[in-house]
Rosetta silent file (secondary structure, phi, psi, omega in degrees, C-alpha in Angstrom):
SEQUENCE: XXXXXXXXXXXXXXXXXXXXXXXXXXXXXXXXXXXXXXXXXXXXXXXXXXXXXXXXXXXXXXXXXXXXXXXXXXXXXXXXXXXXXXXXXX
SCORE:     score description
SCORE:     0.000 S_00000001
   1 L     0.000  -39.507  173.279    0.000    0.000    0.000 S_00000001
   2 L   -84.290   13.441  176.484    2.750    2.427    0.548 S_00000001
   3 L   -83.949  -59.928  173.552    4.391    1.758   -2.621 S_00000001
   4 H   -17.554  -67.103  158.575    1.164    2.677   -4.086 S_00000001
   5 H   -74.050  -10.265  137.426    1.025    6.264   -2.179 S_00000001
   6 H   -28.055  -66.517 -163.628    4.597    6.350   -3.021 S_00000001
   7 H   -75.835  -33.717 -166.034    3.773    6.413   -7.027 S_00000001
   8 H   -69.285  -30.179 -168.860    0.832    8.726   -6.872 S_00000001
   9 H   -88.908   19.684 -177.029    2.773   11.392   -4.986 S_00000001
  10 H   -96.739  -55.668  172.829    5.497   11.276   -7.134 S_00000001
  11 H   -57.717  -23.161  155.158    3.705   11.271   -9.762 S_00000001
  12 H   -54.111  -24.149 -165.154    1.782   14.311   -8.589 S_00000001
  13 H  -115.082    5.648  155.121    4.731   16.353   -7.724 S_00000001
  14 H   -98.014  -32.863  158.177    6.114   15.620  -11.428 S_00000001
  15 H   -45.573  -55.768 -172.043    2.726   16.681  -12.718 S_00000001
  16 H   -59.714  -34.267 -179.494    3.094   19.607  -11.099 S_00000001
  17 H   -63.774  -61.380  168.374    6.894   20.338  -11.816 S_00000001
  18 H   -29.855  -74.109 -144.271    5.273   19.822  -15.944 S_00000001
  19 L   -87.990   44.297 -162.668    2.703   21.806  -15.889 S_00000001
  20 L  -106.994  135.006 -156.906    3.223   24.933  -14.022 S_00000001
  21 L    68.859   10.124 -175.074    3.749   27.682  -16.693 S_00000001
  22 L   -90.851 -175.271  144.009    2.280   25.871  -19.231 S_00000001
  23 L   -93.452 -179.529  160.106   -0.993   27.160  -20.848 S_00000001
  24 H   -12.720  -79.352  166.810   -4.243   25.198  -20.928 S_00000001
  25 H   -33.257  -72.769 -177.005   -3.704   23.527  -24.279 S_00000001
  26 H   -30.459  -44.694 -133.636    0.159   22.510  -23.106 S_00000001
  27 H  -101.240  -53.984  175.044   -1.049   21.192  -19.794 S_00000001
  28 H   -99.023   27.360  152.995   -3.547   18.682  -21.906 S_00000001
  29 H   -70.815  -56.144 -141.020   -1.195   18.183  -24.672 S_00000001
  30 H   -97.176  -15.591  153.210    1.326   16.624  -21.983 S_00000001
  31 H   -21.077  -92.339 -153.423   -2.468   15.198  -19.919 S_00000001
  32 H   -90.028   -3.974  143.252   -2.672   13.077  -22.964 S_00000001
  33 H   -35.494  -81.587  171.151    1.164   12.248  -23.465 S_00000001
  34 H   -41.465  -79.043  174.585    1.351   10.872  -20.025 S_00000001
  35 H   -23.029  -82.782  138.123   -1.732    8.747  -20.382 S_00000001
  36 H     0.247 -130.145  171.147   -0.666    7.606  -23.640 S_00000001
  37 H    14.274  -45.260 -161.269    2.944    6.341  -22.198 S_00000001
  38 H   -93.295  -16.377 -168.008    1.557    4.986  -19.150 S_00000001
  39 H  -126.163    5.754  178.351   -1.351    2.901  -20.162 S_00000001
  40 L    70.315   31.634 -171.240    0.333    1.915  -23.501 S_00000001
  41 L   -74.834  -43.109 -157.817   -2.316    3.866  -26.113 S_00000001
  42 L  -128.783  104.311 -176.436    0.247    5.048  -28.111 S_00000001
  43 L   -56.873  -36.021  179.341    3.532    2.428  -28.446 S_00000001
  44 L   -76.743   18.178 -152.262    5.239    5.204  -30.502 S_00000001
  45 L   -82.870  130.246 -178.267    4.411    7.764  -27.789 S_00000001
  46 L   -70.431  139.032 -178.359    7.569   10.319  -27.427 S_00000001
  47 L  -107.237    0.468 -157.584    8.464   10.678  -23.671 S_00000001
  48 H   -79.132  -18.968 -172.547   10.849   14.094  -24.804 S_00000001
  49 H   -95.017   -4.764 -148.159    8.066   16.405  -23.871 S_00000001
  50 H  -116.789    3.450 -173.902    7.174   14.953  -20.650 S_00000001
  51 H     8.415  -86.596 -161.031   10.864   14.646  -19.316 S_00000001
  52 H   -89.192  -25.526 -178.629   11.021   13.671  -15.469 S_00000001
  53 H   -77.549    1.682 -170.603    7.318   12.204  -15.781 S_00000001
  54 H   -98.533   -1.559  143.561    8.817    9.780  -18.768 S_00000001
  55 L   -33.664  -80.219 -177.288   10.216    7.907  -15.473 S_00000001
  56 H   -42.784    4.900 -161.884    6.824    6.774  -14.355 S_00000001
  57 H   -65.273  -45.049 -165.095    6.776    4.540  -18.494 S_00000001
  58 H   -31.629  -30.432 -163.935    7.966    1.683  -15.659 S_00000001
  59 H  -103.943   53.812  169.571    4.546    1.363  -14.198 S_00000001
  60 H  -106.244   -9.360 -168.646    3.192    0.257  -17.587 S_00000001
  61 L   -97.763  -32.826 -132.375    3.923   -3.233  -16.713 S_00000001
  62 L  -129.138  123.820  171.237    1.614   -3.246  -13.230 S_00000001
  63 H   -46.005  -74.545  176.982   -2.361   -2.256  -13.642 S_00000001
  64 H   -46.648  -29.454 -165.536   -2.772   -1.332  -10.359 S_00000001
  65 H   -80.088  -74.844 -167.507    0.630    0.960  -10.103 S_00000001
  66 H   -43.927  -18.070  152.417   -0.821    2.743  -13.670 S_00000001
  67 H   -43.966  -40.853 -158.228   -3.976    3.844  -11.663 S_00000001
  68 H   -74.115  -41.514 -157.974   -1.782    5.054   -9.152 S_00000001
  69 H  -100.151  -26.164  145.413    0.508    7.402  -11.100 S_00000001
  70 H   -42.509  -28.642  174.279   -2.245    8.365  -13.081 S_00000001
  71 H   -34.857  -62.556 -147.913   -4.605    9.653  -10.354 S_00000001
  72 H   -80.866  -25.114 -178.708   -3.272   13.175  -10.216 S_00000001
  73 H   -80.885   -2.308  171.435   -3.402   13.290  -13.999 S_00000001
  74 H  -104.362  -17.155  174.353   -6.676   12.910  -14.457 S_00000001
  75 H   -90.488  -25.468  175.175   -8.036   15.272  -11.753 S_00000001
  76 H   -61.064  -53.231 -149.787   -5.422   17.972  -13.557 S_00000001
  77 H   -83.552  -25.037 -166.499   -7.610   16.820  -17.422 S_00000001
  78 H   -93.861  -45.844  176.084  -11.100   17.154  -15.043 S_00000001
  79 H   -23.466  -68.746 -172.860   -9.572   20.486  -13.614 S_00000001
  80 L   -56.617  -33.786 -176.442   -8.982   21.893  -17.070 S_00000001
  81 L   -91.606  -38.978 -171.768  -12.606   20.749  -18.541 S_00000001
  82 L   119.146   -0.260 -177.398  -14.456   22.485  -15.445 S_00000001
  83 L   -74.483  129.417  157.616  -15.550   18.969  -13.783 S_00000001
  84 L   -50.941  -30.699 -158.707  -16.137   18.450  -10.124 S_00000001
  85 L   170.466  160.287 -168.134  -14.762   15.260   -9.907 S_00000001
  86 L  -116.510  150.233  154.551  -13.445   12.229  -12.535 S_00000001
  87 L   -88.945  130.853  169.121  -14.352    8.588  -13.508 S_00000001
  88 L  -102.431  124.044  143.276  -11.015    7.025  -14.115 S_00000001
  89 L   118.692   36.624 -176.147  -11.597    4.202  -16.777 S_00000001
  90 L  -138.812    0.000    0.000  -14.641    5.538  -17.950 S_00000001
């Protein structure tokens, strides 16, 4: 379980490191990078824009872990649309 909280806040705190200065667009340009990388959508997917978050490609092997490091990135992509709250896998 604490590996678990381990991945999300890392991954949160590299989300954060990403987007901060970006605009809108940037922040779900690199939204659907990450995603893309992490959950295997896109096999050709370039990790160069997403630098220290192109770490987290590791948890591509483990379901549960890709949930994990995903979390923060998907409440950033509900942020950005105006949504209260997210369905992950939905």
């Amino acid at each position: 379980m604490l590996l678990l909280r381990c991945i999300s806040m890392a991954s949160a705190s590299v989300m954060t490191e990403e987007v901060t200065g970006k605009t809108m667009q940037q922040a779900r340009e690199l939204y659907q990078q990450f995603i893309g990388l992490v959950f295997g959508q896109d096999e050709t997917a370039e990790a160069t824009d997403l630098k220290e978050a192109a770490v987290l490609f590791a948890v591509r092997q483990f379901p549960s872990r890709r949930n994990c490091a995903a979390l923060a990135w998907h409440t950033l992509a509900a942020a950005l649309d105006g949504r209260a709250s997210t369905t992950v896998g939905g």
